[in-house]
C-alpha atoms as one frame of an Amber mdcrd trajectory, in Angstrom:
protein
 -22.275   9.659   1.756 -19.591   7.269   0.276 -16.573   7.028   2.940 -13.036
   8.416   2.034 -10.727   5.229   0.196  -6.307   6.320   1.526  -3.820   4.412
   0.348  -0.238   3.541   2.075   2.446   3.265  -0.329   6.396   2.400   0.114
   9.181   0.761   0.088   9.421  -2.569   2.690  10.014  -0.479   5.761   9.135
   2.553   5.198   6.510   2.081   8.462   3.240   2.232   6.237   1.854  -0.228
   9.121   2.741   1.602  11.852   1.121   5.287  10.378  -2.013   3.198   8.925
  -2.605   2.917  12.725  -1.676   6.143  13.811  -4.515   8.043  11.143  -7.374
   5.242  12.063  -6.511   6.130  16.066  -7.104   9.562  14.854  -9.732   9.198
  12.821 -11.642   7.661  15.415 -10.830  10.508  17.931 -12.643  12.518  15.688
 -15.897   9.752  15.121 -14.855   9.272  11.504 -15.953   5.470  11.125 -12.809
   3.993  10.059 -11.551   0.468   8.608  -7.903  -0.358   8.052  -6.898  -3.569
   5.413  -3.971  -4.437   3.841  -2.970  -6.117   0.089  -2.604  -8.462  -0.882
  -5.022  -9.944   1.628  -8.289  -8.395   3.116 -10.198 -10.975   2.782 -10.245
 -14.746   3.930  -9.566 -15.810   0.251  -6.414 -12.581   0.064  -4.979 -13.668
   3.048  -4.617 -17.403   1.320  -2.880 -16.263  -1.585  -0.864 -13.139   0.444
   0.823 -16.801   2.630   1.128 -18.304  -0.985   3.138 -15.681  -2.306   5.011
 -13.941   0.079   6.279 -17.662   1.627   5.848 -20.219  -0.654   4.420 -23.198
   0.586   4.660 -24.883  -2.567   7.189 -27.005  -4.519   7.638 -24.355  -6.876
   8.146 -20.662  -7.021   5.649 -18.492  -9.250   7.178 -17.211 -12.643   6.347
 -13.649 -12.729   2.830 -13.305 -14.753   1.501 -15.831 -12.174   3.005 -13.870
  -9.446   1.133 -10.855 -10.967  -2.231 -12.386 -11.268  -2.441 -13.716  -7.848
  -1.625 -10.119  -6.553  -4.564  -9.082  -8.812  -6.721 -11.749  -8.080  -6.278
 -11.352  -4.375  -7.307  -7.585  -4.854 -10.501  -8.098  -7.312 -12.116 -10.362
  -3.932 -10.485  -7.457  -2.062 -12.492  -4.706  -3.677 -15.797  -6.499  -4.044
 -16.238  -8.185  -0.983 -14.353  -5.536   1.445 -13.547  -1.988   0.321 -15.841
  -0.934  -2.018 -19.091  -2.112   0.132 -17.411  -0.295   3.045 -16.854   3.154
   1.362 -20.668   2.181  -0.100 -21.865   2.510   3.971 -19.723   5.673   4.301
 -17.404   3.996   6.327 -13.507   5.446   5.598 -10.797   2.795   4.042  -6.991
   2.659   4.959  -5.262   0.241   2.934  -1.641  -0.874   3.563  -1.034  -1.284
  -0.419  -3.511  -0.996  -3.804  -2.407  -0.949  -7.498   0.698   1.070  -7.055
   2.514  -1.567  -5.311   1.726  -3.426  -8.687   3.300  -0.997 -11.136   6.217
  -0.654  -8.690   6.714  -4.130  -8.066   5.919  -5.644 -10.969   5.921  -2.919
 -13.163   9.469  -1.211 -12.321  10.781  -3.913 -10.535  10.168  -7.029 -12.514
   9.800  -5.441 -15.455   6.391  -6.531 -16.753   4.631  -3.661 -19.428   3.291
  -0.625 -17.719   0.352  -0.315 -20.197  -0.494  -4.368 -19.691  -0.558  -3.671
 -16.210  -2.411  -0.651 -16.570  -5.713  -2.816 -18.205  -5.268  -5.328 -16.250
  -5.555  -3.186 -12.547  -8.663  -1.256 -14.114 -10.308  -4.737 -14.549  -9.777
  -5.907 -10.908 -10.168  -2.887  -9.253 -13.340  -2.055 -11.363 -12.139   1.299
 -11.953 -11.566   2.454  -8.346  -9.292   5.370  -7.833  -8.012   6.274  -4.338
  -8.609   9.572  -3.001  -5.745   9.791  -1.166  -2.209   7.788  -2.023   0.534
   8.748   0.998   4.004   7.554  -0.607   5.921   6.668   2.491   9.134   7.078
   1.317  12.834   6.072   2.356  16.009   5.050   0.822  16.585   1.275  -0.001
  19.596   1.148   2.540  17.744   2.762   4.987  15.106   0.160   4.316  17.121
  -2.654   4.508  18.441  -1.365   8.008  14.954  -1.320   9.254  14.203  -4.549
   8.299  16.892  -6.063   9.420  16.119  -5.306  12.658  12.351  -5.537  12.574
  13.424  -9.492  11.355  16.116 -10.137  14.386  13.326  -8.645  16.969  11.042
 -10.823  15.990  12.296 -13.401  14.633  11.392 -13.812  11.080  12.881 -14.403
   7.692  12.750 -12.287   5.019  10.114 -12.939   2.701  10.028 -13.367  -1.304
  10.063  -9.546  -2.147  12.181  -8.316   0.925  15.094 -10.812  -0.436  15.601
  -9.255  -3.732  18.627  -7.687  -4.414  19.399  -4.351  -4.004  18.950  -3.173
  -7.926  15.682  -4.536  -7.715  14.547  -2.501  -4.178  16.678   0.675  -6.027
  13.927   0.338  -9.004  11.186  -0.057  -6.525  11.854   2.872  -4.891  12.360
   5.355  -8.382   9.100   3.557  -9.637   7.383   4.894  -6.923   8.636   8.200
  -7.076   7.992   8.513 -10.764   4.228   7.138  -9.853   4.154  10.015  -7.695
   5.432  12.911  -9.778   2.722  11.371 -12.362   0.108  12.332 -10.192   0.824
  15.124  -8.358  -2.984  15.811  -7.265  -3.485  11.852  -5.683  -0.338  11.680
  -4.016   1.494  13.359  -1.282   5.269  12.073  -0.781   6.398  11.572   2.854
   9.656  11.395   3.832  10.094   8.644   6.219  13.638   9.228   7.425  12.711
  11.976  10.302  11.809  11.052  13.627   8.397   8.829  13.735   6.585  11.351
  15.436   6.934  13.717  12.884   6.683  12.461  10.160   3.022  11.474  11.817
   2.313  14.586  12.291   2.447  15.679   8.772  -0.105  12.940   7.368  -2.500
  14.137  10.131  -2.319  18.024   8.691  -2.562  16.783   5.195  -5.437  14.504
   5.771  -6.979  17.276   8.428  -6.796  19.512   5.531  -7.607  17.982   2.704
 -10.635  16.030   4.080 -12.098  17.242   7.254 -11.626  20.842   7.501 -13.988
  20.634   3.805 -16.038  18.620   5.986 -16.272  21.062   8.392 -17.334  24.043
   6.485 -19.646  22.006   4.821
């Protein structure tokens, strides 16, 4: 039976990391075989181009269509060589970021056609649809807050995306709402602004729900 494919969506953060955790540690308390991943990356090759764009490395920055089609190119090796032949051995997939985070960030936020971006993400993805998308959401201040602290903790810099300016992380965050409201029946919106703890507890009854207790009757 072909494994479950969830998807983590948000705003920089939102704590998409720290939940993806939080369901697999579940999951596995209840011996669903679970994998966790992230985009762009997933793969030796991903992980090359995920240091390439989010830090540079290079002389030059990438102009936004190349930007785009290393994201995509990162997630084509992503899908072939990772996810799809792990939902294929009916093993479930948690992914920290798929396509959406392309519409949003380069579809709302940089501007680049919808519809383009559309045909291109069915070509690399070859035509695979999450079951689940969880839209972690919170405001961009509240973001910024978050990150701003996560960076002084631990000592890092922001990265390409996380320095935008504000205008850009205020489209972000509308383009994933309006992703959301587009497909009501794939996504569930989370608000990430309450207290951690609950706002795990409400992916754990949706996904309970949705998936296991139909597993269960079945």
């Amino acid at each position: 039976m072909r494994g479950k494919f969830i998807t983590f969506e948000g705003p920089e953060g939102s704590g998409k990391s720290t939940h993806i955790k939080r369901v697999a540690d579940f999951l596995d308390s209840v011996n669903v075989d679970v994998v966790t991943t992230r985009e762009p990356g997933g793969t030796a090759l991903g992980e090359k181009i995920r240091a390439l764009i989010q830090h540079g490395n290079v002389a030059e920055e990438p102009v936004e269509r190349c930007e785009l089609l290393l994201f995509l190119a990162s997630r084509a090796q992503h899908v072939q060589q990772f996810i799809l032949p792990a939902l294929s051995a009916g093993k479930w997939v948690l992914c920290d970021r798929f396509y959406d985070s392309t519409f949003a960030y380069q579809g709302f936020g940089r501007g680049i056609n919808l519809e383009q971006l559309k045909v291109l993400n069915r070509f690399a993805v070859d035509n695979l649809k999450p079951d689940l998308t969880l839209l972690i959401d919170v405001a961009p201040e509240i973001s910024r807050e978050r990150l701003a602290e996560r960076q002084l903790n631990n000592g890092l810099k922001p990265d390409r995306i996380e320095s935008e300016n504000d205008d850009f992380h205020a489209r972000l965050r509308a383009g994933f709402l309006k992703l959301a409201e587009q497909e009501r029946e794939r996504f569930a919106v989370i608000n990430a602004e309450r207290e951690q703890q609950c706002v795990a507890d409400e992916i754990r009854a949706l996904i309970t729900s949705r998936f296991l207790n139909c597993k269960e009757n079945n």
